[in-house]
C-alpha positions as a Markdown table, in Angstrom:
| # | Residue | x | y | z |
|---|---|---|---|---|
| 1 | Unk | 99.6 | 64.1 | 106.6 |
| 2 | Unk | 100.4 | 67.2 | 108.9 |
| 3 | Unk | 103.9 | 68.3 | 109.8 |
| 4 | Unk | 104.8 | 71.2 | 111.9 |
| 5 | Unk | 108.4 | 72.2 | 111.4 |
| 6 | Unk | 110.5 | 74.7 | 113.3 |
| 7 | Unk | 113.4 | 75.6 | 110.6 |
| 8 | Unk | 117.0 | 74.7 | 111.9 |
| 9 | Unk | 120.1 | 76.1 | 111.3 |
| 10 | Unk | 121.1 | 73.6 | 108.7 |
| 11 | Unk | 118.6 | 74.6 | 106.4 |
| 12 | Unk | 119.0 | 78.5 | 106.8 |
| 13 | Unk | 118.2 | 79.8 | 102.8 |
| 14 | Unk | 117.0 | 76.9 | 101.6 |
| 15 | Unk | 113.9 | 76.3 | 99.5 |
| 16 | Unk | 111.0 | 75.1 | 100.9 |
| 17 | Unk | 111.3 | 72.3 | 98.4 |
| 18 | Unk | 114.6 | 71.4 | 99.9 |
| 19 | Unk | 113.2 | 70.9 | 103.3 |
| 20 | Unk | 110.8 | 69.0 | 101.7 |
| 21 | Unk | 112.5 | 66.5 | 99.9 |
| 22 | Unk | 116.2 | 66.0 | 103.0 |
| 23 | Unk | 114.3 | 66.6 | 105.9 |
| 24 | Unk | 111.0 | 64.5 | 104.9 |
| 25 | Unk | 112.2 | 62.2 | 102.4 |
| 26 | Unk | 109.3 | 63.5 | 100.3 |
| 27 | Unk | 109.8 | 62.6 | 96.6 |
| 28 | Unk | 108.9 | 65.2 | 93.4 |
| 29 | Unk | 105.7 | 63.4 | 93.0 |
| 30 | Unk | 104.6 | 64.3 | 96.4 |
| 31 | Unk | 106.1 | 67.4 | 96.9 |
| 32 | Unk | 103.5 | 68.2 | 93.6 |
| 33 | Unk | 100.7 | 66.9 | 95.4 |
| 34 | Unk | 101.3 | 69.0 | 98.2 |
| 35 | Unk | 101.6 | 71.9 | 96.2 |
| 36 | Unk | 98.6 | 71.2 | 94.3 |
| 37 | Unk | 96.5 | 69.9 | 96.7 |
| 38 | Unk | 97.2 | 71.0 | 100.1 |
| 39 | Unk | 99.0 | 73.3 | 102.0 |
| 40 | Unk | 102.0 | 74.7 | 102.1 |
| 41 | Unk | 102.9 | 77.6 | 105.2 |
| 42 | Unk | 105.3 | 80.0 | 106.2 |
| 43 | Unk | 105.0 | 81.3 | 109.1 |
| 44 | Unk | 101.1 | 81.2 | 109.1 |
| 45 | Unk | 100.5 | 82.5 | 105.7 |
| 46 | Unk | 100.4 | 80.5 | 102.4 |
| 47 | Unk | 103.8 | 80.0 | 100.5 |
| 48 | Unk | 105.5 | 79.0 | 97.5 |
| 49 | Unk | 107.9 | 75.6 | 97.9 |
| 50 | Unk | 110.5 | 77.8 | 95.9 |
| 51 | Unk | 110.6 | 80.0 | 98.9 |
| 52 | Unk | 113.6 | 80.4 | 100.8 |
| 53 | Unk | 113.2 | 80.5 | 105.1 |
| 54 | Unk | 115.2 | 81.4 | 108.0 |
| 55 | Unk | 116.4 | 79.8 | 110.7 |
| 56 | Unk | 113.4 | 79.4 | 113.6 |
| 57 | Unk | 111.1 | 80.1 | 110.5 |
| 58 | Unk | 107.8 | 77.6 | 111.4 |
| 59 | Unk | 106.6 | 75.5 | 108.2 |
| 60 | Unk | 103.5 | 73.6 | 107.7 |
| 61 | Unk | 102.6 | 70.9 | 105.7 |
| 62 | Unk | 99.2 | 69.5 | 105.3 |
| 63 | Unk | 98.0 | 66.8 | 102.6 |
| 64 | Unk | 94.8 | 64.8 | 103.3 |
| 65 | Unk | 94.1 | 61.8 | 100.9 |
| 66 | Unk | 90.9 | 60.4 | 102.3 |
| 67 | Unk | 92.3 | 57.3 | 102.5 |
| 68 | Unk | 90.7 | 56.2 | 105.9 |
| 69 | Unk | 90.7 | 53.4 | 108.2 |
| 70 | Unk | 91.0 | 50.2 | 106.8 |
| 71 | Unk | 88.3 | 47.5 | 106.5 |
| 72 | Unk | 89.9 | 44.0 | 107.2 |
| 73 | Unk | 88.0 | 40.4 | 106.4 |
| 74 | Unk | 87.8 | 38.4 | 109.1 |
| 75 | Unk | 90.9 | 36.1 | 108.3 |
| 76 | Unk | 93.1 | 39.5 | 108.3 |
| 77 | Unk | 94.0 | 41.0 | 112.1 |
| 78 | Unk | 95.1 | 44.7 | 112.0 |
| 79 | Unk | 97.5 | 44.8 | 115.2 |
| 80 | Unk | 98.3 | 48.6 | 114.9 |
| 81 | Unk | 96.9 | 51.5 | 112.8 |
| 82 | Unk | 97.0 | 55.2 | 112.7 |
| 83 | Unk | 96.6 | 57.9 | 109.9 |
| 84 | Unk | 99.4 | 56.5 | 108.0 |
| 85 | Unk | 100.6 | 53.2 | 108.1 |
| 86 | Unk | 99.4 | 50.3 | 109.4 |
| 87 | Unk | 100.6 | 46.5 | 110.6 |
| 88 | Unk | 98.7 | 43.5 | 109.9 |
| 89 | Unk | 98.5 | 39.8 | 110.5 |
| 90 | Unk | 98.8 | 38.3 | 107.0 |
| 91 | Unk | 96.9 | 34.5 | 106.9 |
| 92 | Unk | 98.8 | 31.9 | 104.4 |
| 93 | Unk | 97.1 | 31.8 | 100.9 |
| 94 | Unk | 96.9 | 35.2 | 100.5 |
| 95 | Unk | 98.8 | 37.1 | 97.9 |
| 96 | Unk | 100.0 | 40.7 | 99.1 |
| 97 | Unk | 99.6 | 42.6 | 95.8 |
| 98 | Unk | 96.7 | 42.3 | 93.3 |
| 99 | Unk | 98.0 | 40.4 | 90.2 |
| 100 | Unk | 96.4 | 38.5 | 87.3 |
| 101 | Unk | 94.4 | 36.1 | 88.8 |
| 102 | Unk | 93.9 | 37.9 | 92.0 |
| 103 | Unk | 93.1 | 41.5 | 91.4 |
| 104 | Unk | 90.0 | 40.9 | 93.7 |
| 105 | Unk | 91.8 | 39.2 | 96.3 |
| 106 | Unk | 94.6 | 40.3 | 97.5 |
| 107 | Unk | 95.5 | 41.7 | 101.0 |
| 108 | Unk | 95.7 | 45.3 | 99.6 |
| 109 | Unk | 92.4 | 44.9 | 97.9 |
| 110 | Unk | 91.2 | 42.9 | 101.2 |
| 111 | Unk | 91.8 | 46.2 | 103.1 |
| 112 | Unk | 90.5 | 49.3 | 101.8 |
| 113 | Unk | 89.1 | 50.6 | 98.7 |
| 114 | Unk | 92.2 | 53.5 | 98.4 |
| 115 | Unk | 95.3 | 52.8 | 97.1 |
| 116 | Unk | 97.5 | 50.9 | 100.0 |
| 117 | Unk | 101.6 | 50.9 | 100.0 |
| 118 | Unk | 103.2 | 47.7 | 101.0 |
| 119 | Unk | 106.5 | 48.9 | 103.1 |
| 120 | Unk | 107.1 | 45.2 | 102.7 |
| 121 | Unk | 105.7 | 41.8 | 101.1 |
| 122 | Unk | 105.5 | 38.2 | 101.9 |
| 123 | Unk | 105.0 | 35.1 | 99.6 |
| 124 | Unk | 101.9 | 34.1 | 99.0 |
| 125 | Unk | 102.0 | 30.5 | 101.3 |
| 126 | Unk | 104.0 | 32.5 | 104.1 |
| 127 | Unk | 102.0 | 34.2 | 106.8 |
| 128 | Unk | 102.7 | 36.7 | 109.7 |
| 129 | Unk | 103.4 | 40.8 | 109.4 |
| 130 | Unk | 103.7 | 43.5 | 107.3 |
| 131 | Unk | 103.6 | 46.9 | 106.8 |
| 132 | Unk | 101.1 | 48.6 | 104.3 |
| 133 | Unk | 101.4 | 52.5 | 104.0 |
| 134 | Unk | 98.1 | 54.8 | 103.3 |
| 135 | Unk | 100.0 | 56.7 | 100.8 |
| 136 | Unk | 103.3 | 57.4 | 99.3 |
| 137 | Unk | 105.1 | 59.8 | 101.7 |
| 138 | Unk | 104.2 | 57.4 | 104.8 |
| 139 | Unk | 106.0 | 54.7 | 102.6 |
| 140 | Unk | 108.8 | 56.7 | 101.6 |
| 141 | Unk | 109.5 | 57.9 | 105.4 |
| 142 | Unk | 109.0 | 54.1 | 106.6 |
| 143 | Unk | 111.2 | 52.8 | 104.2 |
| 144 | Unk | 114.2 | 55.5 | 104.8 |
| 145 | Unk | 113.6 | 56.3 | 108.6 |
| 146 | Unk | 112.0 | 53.3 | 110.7 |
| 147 | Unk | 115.1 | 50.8 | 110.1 |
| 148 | Unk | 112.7 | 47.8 | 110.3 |
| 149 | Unk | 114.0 | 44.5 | 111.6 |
| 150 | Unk | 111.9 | 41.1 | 110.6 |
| 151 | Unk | 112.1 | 37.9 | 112.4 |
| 152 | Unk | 110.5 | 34.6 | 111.1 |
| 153 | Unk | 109.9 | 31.4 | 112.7 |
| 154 | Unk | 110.4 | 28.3 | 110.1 |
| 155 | Unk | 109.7 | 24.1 | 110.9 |
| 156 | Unk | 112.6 | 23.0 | 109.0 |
| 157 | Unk | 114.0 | 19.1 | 108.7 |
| 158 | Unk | 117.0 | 17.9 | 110.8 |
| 159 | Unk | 119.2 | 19.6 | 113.7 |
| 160 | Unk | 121.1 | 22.5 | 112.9 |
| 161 | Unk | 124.7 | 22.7 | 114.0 |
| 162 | Unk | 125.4 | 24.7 | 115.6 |
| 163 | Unk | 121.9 | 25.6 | 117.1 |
| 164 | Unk | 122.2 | 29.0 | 116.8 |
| 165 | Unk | 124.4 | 31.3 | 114.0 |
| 166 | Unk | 124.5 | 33.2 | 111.3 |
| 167 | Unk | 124.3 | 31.6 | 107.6 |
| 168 | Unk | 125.8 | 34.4 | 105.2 |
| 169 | Unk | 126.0 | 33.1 | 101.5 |
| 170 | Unk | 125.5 | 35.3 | 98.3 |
| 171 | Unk | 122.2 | 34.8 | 96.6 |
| 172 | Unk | 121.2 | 34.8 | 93.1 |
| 173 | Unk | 118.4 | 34.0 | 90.1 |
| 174 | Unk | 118.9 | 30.4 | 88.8 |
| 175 | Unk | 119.8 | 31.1 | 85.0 |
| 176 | Unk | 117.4 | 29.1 | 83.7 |
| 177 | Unk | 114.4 | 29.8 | 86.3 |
| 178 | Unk | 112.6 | 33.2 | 86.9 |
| 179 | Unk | 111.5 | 31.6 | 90.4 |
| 180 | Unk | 114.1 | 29.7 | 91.9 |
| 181 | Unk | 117.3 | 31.3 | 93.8 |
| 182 | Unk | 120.7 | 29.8 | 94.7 |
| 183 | Unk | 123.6 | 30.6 | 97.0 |
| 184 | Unk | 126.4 | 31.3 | 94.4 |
| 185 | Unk | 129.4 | 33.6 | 95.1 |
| 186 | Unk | 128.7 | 35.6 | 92.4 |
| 187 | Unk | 125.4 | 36.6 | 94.4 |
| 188 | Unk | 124.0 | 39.7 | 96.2 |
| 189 | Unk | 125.6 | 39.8 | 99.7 |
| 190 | Unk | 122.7 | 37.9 | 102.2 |
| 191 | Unk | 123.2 | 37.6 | 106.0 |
| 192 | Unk | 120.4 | 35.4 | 107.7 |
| 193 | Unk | 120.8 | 35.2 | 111.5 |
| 194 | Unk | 119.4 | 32.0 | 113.2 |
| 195 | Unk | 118.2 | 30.6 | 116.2 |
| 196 | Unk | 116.8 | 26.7 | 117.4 |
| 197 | Unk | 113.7 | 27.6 | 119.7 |
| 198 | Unk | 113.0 | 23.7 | 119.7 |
| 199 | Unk | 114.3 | 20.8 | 118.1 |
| 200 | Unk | 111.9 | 17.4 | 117.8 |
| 201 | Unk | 113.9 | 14.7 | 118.0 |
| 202 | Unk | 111.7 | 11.6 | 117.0 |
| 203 | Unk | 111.0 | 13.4 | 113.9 |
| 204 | Unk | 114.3 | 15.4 | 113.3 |
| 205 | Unk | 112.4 | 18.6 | 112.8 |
| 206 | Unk | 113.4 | 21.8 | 114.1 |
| 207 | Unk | 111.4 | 25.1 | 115.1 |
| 208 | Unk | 113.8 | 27.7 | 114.1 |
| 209 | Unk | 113.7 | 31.6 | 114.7 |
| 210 | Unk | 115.2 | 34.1 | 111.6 |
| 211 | Unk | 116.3 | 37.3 | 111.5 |
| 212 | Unk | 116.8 | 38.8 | 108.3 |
| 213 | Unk | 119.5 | 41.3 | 108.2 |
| 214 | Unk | 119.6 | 41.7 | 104.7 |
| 215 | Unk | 116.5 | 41.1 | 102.4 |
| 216 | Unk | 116.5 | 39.1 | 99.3 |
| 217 | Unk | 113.7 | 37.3 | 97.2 |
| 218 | Unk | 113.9 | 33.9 | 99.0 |
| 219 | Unk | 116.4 | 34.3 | 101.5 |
| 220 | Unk | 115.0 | 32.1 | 104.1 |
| 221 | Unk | 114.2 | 29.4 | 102.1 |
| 222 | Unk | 117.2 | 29.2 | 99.9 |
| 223 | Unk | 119.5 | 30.0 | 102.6 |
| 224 | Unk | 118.0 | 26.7 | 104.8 |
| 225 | Unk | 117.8 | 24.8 | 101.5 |
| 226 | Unk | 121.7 | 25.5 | 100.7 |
| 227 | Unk | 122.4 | 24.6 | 103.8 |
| 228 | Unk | 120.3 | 20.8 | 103.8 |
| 229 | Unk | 117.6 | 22.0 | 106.3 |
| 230 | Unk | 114.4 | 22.7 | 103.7 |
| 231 | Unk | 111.1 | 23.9 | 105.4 |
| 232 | Unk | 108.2 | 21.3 | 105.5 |
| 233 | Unk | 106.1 | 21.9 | 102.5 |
| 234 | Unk | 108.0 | 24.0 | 100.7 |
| 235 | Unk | 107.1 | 23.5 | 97.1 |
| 236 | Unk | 110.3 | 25.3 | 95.4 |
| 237 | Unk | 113.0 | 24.4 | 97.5 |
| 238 | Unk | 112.0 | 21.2 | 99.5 |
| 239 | Unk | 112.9 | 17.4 | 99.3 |
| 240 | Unk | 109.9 | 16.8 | 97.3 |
| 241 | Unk | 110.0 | 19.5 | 95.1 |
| 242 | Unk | 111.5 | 19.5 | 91.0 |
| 243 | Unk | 113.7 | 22.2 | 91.7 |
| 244 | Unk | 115.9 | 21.2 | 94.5 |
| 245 | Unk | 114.9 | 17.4 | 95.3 |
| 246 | Unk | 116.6 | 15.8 | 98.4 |
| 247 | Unk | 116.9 | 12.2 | 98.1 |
| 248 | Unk | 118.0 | 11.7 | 101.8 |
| 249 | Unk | 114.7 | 13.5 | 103.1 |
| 250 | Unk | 112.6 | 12.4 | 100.7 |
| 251 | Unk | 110.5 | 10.0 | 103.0 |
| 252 | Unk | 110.7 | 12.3 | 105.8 |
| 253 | Unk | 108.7 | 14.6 | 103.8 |
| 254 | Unk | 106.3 | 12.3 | 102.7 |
| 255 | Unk | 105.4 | 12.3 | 105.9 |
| 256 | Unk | 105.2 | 16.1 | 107.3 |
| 257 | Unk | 105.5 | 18.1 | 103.6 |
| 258 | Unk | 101.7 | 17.0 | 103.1 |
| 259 | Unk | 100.6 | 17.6 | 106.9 |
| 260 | Unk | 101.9 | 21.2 | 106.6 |
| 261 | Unk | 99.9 | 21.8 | 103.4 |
| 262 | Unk | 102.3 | 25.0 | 102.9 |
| 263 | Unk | 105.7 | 26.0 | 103.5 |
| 264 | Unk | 105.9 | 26.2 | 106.9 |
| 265 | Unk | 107.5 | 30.1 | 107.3 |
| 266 | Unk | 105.5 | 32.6 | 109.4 |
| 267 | Unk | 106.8 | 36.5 | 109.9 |
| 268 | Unk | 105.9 | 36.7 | 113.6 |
| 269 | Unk | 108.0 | 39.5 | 114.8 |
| 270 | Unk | 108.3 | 43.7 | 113.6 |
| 271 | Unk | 110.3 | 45.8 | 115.4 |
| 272 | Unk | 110.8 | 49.6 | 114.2 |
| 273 | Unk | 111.5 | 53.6 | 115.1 |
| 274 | Unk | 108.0 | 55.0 | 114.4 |
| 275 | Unk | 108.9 | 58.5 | 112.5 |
| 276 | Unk | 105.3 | 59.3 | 112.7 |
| 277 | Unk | 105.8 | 59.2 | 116.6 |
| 278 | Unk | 109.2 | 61.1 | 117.6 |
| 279 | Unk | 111.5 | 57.8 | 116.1 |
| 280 | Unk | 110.0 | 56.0 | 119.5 |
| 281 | Unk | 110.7 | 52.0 | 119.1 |
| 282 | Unk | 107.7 | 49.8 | 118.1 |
| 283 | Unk | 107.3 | 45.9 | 118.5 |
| 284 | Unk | 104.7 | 43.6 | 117.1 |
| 285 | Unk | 104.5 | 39.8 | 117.1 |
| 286 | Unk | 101.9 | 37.2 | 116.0 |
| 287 | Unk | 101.6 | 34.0 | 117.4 |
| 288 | Unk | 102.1 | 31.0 | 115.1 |
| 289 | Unk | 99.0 | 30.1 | 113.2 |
| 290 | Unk | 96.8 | 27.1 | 113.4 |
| 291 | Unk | 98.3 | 25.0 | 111.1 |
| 292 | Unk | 102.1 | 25.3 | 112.5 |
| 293 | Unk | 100.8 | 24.6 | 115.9 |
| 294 | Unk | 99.2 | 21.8 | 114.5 |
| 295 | Unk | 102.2 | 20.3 | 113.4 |
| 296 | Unk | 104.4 | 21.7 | 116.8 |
| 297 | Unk | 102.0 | 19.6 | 118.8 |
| 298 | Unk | 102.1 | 16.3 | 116.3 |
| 299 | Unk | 105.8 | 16.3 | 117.1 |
């Protein structure tokens, strides 16, 4: 991390600390680590972060926490990467955070040795992009200053109607499930925006775009599910499933559920302001993945 500041008027008398903290989102943990371990500036000489400046006062920051490029496995494409943050193509199967059971196996472990951030996560059976931060200010800023919008495409059962909308239903924990969600109006407000890219009518499945404007555990999925439009495989909230069956699909997805092998959800589209590169707009997409198209070109 290296910033180069010019002091503005708004912060005339304030602590370097301040600056810190409004104007770089940096929390008390890394303002510390700055202290501590790198460099703090005034106007070319070394300074306390209990300082006050002037306006037109220059400020530098510098931190380096070696945490390097990252080293990707094959199944895992990086489609962008710089000193702090990166985006990569996530492959189905793959948890995002190292848990019991897969504290060697994980995408964060996958990727580098250091200590990775996840700006964002994806279920384990979903695939597409993310955003993994090389340290804790670069997540901070991304979270607070890049205003990231996700899209998803989904193979889901039947026709929506209409073919393109908005489906906005509170969501909330089942009571008795630590897994399961439901669209109850007691719920945390959840706005999913949708559009039919392609609807196969011998087998009544749809390809279905998703933006997310809000971001809750589930959303996708409980929000299609609430709404009788399940994904294909999807082991929680599909026809076949114990937790939401659907007697009227059930011998639909007989058919496609085990074809699909997984719930059929892939997060192929990123589009942000880059505050690590003058708030300039950045956009990222990943084609669907081998065993989506498989099933697009059965139908």
């Amino acid at each position: 991390m290296k910033i180069k500041y010019f002091v503005q008027s708004e912060y005339n008398g304030c602590e370097i600390q301040q600056i810190m903290r409004r104007k770089f989102n940096m929390s008390t943990t890394w303002v510390k680590r700055v202290k501590l371990y790198g460099i703090v500036d005034l106007n070319g000489i070394h300074a306390r972060v209990k300082d006050r400046v002037t306006e037109g006062d220059e400020l530098y920051f510098e931190y380096e926490d070696n945490s390097g490029n990252l080293t990707p496995p094959d199944n895992v494409s990086v489609l962008y990467e710089n000193e702090s943050y990166a985006v990569v193509n996530k492959p189905a199967g793959m948890v995002t955070h190292p848990s019991h059971g897969h504290l060697e196996d994980s995408l964060l472990t996958n990727l580098s040795d250091n200590t990775l951030h996840p700006v964002m996560r994806l279920d384990r059976e979903t695939s597409g992009l993310l955003m993994v931060a090389k340290d804790g200010y670069a997540h901070n800023l991304l979270v607070t200053e890049a205003d990231i919008k996700k899209s998803y495409l989904a193979l889901c059962y039947g026709r929506f109607d209409p073919e393109d909308g908005t489906m906005s239903f509170p969501i909330a924990r089942r009571p008795d499930s630590v897994m399961i969600r439901d669209c109850v109006p007691d719920g945390k407000p959840s706005v999913t925006h949708y559009k039919t890219v392609k609807y196969f009518e011998k087998a009544d499945i749809s390809l279905v775009e998703f933006t997310l404007e809000t971001g809750r555990c589930h959303q996708i999925r409980t929000h299609c599910c609430h709404v009788g439009h399940p994904l294909l495989g999807d082991g929680l909230y599909g026809p076949l499933s114990d937790d939401n069956p659907n007697e009227e699909l059930k011998s639909q997805a007989e058919i496609y559920d085990s074809r699909m092998g997984r719930c059929a959800l892939h997060a192929y589209k990123l589009e942000y302001n880059d505050p690590f590169d003058e708030g300039r707009t950045k956009t990222f997409e990943a084609e669907l993945p081998p065993d989506m198209q498989k099933i697009t070109e059965l139908l």
